[in-house]
N, C-alpha and C positions, 0 to 999 in steps of 0.2 A: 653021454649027454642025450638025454632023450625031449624031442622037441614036440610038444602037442597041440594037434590043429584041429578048430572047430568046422566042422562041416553041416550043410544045410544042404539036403536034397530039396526039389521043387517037380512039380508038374509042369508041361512048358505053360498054362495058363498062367498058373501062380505067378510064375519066372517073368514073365511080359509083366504083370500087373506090377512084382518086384522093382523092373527096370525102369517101368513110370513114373512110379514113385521115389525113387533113385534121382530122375531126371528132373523132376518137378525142385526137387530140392537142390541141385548141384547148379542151376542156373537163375540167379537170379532173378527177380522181375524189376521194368524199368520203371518202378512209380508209377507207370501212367506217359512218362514220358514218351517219344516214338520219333524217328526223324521221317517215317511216313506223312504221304499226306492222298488228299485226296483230288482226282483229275474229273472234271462234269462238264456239263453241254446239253445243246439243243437239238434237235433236227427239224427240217422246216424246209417249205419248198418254196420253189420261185415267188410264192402267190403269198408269204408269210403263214401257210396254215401248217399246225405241227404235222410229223409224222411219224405215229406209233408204231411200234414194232417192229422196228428198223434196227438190221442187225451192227453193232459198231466193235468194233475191234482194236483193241490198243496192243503197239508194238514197239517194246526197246529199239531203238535202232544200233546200239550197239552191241546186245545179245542178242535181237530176235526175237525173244521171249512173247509170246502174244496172250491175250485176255481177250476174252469177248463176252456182251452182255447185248441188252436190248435196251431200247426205247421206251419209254414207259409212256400213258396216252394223253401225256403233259408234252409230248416230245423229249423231255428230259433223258438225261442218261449219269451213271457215275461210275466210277472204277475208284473203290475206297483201298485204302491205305499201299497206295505206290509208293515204292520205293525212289527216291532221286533219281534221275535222269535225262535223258533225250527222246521224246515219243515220236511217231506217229498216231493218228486215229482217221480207221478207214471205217467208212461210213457205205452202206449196201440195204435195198431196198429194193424189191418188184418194181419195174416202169420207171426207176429212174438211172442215172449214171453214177456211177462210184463215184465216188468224193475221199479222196486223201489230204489232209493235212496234217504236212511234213512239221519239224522245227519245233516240237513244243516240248520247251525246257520246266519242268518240275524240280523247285527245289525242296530241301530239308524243309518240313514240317509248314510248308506255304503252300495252300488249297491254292487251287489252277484250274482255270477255265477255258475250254476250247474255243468257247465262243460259241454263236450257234450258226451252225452247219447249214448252209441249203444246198437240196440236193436239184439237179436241172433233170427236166424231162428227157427220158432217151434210153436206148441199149444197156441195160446194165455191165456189158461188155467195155462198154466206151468210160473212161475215166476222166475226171477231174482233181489237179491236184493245185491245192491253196498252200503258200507259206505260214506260217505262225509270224503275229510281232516278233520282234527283236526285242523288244522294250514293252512288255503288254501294263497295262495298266490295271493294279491289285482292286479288282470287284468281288473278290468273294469273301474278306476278311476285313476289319479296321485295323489289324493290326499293323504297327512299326516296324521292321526292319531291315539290316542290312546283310549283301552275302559275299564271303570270299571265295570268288572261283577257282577252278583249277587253273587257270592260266596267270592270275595271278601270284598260285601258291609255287608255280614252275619258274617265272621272271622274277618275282621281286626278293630280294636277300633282308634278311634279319639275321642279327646277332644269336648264336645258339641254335639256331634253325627251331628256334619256338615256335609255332604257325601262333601262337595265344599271340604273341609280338605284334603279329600285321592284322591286329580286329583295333588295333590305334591308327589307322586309316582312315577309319571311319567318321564320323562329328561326332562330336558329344563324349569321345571313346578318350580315357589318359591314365597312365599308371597301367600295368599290370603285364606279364610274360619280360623278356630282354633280360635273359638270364645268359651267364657265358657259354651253358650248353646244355641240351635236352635234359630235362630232369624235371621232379615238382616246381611245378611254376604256380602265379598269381592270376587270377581272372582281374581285368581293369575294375574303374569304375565308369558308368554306362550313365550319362545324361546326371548326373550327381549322386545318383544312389549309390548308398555304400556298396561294394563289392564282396562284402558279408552275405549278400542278400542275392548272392549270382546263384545259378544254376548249369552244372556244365553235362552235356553226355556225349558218348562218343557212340552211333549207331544207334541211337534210343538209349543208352545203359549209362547209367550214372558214373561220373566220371569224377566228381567230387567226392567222395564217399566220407570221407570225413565232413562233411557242409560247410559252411563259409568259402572264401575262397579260393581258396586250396586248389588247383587240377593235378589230382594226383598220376595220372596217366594218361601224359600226352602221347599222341603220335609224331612219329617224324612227318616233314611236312611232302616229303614223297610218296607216301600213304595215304595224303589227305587229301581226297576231293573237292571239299566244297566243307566250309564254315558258315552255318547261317545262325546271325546271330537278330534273337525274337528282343527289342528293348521294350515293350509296351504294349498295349489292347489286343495282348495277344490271348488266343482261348483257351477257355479250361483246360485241355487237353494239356496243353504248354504252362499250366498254372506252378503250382509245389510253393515258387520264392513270390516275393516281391520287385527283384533285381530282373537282369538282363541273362536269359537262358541261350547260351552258347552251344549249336547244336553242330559236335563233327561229324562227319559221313568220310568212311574211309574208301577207298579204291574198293573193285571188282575187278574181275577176270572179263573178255570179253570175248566172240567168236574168233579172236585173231591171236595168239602167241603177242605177248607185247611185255618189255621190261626196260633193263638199263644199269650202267655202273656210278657211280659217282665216289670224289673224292675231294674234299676242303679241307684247304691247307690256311692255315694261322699260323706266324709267328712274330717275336720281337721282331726281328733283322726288318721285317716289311712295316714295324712302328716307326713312328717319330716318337722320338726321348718326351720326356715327362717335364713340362717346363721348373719345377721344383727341383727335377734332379740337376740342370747345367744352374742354379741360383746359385747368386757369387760366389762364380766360377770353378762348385763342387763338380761339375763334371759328370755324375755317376749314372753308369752303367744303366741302360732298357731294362726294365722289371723280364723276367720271363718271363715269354707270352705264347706256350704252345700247344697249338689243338688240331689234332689230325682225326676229323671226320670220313670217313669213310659207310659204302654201303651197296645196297643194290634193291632192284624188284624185280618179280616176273609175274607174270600171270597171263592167263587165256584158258581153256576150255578143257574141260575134263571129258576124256573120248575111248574109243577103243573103234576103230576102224570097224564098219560091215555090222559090229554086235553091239554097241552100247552108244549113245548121244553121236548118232552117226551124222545129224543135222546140226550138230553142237549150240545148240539153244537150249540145253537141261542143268548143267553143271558146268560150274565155272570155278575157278581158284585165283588167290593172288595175296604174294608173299611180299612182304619190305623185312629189308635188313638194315639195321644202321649201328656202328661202333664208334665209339668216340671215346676213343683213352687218351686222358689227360696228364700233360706230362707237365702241367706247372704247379707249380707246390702253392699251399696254401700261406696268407701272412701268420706272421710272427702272432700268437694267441697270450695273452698274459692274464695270469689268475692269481688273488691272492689266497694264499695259506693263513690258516687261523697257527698263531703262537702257541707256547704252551703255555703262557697264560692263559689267553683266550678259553684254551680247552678244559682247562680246571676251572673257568666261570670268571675270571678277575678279567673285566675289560679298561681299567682306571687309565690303561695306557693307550685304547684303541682310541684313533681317531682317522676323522675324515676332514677334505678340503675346505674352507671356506669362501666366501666369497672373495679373498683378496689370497695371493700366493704364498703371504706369511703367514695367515691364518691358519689356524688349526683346531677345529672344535673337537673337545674330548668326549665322552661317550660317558655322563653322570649317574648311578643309580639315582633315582627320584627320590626313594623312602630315606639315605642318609642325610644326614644336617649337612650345612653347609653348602 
């Protein structure tokens, strides 16, 4: 047997241009969609007058990661399409003191405002550092929404561990996820809009891919960061439906080794009986009921001691695992079969129920008498 292969020699110019082209194709694009957003601010000194040219610096505080830009001669500043997280923004200028401001939570696809900065006369040696609200109050957008954090996605239980499940926490939010276990689920409906009209992404990337509301690929909620879900006056960016765009942001690695094991156990023995099954005095047996979830994560910093991301703020990784084999059978399915009348065309005997139990309406050719 002789087996024949085509082969394509390249220059390595070609070969690059090849692999781009490759890439461009193998990775989808998100619509437009993005769960970036953008972080701005002022700088300004004691006296309220701006201050141009002032170097500012934003800094994950959980990777380190930093960005630096300038002051524009508005005082102005922006750092566009951050990724979610936890910042700092340090603030540096000739003749005055550093200015750190810790605490500044950025979520999914919700512009953030530092607020504006004054920076105090002194050493620039000498520092000042300001908290962020807690609770800041949304000036950069009109838009509506609401967010599920991680700390809620780590305490609170749902049925199947849908994270879709816990966006009905929210007002306005009913119907949709609370499936028995991870799998295609339903986005709700959002303030009454049909849930035809939703939009879901996981990272910016479209998550419905079929459209309506479908989520065909959810994450386990060990995975999941932060759910910010956009219901209205939200911006073009965020546009495509009419409905409520449900944006997931999945976990990252961060400077430190971090993961965990888990395991949820479901079964009858921990049900109460089915009030139908003890009705006069049938007695019967708990339906089976069992699901052994299991899983795990890890993640932290891609490194190699002495020669590569030796400050580990370059590269980061992070793996979720989750199994769930289902060991209760599905109910009893009944189908009817067409006769052999039927199949030779004679339906004179087919019929269906009527409105009463003894009814039975037959199924009449129109064109014969009678």
């Amino acid at each position: 047997m002789t087996a024949n292969f085509l082969t394509l020699r390249f220059g390595p110019w070609r070969t690059l241009m090849c692999l781009a082209v490759l890439l461009a194709f193998a990775f989808p694009r998100s619509e437009g969609q993005s769960s970036s957003a953008n972080i701005t601010g002022t700088v300004e000194d004691s006296s309220n007058a701006v201050i141009p040219n002032a170097s500012v610096t934003l800094i994950n505080q959980e990777t380190k990661v930093k960005s630096t830009t300038k002051s524009l001669q508005n005082g102005g500043f922006i750092f566009p399409d951050v990724q979610p997280g936890n910042f700092t923004v340090v603030v540096d200028a000739p003749g005055y003191k550093e200015l750190r401001k810790v605490g500044l939570v950025l979520l999914a696809s919700q512009p953030l405002s530092a607020g504006t900065l004054k920076l105090a006369v002194g050493d620039v040696k000498e520092q000042v550092t300001v908290s962020a609200d807690i609770t800041p109050l949304q000036t950069t957008s009109a838009e509506r929404s609401a967010v599920l954090d991680n700390a809620q996605m780590e305490n609170l239980l749902v049925i199947g561990r849908d994270p879709m499940g816990l966006t009905r926490l929210n007002p306005g939010v009913v119907g949709g996820g609370g499936s028995s276990s991870l799998s295609t689920t339903s986005t709700p409906t959002v303030n009454g809009v049909n849930s035809q009209y939703n939009f879901v992404s996981v990272d910016g990337v479209p998550g419905n891919t079929r459209g309506g509301s479908t989520f065909d690929t959810p994450p386990n909620m060990d995975a999941v960061q932060e759910v910010t879900m956009l219901e209205s006056s939200y911006s073009a960016a965020n546009g495509k439906v009419a409905g409520a765009n449900f944006n997931f942001v999945t976990k990252s690695g961060t400077q430190h080794f971090h993961g965990g094991l888990y395991y949820y156990f479901r079964n009858e023995d921990l049900n109460a009986n089915d009030y139908f099954h003890k009705f006069n005095g049938a007695n019967q047996a708990r339906s089976r009921y069992r699901y052994n979830t299991f899983g795990g994560t890890l993640g932290g910093p891609v490194f190699w001691p002495g020669k590569f991301n030796k400050d580990k703020n370059k590269l980061f990784f992070f793996v979720s695992i989750e199994n769930a084999p289902i060991r209760s059978p599905d109910g009893v399915k009944y189908f009817r079969m067409p006769t052999a009348a039927e199949i030779a065309g004679d339906f004179s005997h087919t019929y269906q129920q009527g409105k009463s139990a003894d009814q039975l309406l037959y199924i009449k050719n129109p064109s014969a008498s009678g």
